[in-house]
FILO-765750 format. One line per 5 residues: number of its first residue (from 1); their letters; for each residue y, x, z of C-alpha. Coordinates in Angstrom, 2 decimals. Example, Ala and Ser with C-alpha at 12.3 -4.5 7.8 and 13.67 -1.06 7.14 Angstrom:
2
1> AS> -4.50:12.30:7.80; -1.06:13.67:7.14
***
This chain:
148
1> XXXXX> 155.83:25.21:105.72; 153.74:26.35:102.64; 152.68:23.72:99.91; 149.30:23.11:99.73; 147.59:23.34:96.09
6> XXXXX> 144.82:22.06:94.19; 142.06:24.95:93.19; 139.21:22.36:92.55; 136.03:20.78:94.31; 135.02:24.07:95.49
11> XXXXX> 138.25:25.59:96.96; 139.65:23.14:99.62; 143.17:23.25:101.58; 144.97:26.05:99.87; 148.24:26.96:100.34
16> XXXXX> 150.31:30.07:99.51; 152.25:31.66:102.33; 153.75:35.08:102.23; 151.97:36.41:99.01; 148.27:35.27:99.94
21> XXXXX> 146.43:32.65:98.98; 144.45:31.01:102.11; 141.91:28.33:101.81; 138.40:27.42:102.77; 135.46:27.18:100.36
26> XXXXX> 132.66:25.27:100.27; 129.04:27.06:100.20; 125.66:25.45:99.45; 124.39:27.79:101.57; 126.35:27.05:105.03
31> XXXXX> 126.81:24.19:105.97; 130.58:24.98:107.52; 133.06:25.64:104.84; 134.28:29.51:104.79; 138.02:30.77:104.91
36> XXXXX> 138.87:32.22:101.72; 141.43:34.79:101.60; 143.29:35.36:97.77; 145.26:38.59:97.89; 146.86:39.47:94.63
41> XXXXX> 148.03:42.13:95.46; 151.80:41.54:93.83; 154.63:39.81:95.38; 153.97:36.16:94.18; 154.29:32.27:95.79
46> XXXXX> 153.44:30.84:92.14; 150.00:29.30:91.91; 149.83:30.15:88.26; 149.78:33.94:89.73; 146.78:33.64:91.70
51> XXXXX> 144.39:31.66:88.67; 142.73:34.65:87.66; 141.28:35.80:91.30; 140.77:32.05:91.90; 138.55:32.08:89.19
56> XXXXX> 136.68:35.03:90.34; 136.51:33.26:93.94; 134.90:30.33:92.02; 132.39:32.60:90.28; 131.52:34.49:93.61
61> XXXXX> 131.25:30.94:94.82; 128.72:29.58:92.19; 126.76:33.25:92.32; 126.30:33.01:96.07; 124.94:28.74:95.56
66> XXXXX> 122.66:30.57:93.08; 120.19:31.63:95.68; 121.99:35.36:96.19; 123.67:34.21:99.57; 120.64:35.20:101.14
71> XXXXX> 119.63:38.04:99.19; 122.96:39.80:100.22; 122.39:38.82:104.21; 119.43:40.50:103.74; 120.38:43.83:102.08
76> XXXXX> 123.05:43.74:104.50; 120.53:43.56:107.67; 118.43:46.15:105.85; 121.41:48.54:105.63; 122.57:47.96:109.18
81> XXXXX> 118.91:48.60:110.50; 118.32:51.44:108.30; 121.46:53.00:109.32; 121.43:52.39:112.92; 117.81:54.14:112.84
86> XXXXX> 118.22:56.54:110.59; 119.55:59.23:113.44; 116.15:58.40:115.18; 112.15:59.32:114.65; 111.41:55.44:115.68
91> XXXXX> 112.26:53.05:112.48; 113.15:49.63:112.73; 111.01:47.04:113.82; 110.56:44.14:111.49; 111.47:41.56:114.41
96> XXXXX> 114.72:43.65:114.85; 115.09:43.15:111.09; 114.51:39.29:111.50; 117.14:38.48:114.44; 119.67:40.50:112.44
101> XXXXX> 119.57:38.23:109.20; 119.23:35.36:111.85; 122.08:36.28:113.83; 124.69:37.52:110.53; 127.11:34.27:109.71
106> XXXXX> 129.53:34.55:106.83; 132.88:33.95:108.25; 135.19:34.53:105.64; 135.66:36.06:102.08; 138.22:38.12:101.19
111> XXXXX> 139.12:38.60:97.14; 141.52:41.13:95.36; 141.93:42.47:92.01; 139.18:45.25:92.68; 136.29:43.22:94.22
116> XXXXX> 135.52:40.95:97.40; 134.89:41.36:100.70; 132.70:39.62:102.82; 133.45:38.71:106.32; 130.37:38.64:108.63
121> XXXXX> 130.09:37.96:112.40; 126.61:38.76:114.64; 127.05:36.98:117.63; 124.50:38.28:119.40; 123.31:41.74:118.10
126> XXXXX> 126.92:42.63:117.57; 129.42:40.55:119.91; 133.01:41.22:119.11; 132.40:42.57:116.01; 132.66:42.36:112.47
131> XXXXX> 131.21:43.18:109.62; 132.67:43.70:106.42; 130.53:43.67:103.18; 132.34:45.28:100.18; 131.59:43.44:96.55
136> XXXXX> 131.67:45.07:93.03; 133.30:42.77:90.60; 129.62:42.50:89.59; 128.80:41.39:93.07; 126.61:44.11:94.01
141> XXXXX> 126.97:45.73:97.43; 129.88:48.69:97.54; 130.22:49.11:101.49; 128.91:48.01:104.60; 131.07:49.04:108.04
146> XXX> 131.45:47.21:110.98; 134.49:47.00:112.78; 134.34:46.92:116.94
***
């Protein structure tokens, strides 16, 4: 049974359990908290071994509260739109657009010594899915894919 640890207000239930951190994580921006996945990337069970990517979580955490949480859904919808299109003469339609942003929920975030990855579901537009946003340590966007 793995120990559960302290990470502070905004990083709830963690525990370590075969070299990754797991946890959920509190958003301002969803209401649900998010399952946060630490990976260090190094054979470790010591919580003293994960404090510098659980300070990056926190800072992804307090960037994404700062109003970018939606900014990001909606380069995200932009990309997906603009690349589902882009092999056709007709371009997206603005409502198509819309119901993308409206159907994309964050369901987890990944973070590793290179970046962060951002989990995304679309229930609707893409059932069965998922969509995986790839971070810069500067938070910028690296990759979109989704994954069937």
């Amino acid at each position: 049974m793995a120990k559960k640890h302290s990470f502070g207000p905004e990083i709830i239930d963690g525990h370590i359990e075969e070299n990754m951190l797991t946890a959920k994580v509190k958003l301002a921006a969803i209401q649900e908290p998010v399952s946060l996945m630490i990976d260090p990337e190094t054979v470790s069970t010591e919580p003293d071994d994960f404090a510098p990517l659980v300070e990056e979580a926190k800072k992804l955490v307090a960037y994404l509260d700062s109003g970018k949480y939606q900014e990001i859904v909606d380069a995200v919808a932009k990309e997906i739109n603009e690349s589902a299109y882009g092999q056709q003469d007709v371009p997206p339609s603005s409502d198509e657009l819309t119901a993308l942003i409206n159907d994309l929920t964050l369901a987890g975030i990944e973070v590793f010594p290179e970046g962060f990855m951002l989990n995304f579901i679309s229930e609707k537009i893409f059932p069965g899915s998922e969509i995986k946003v790839q971070l810069e340590e500067d938070f910028s966007i690296d990759d979109v894919s989704i994954y069937d």
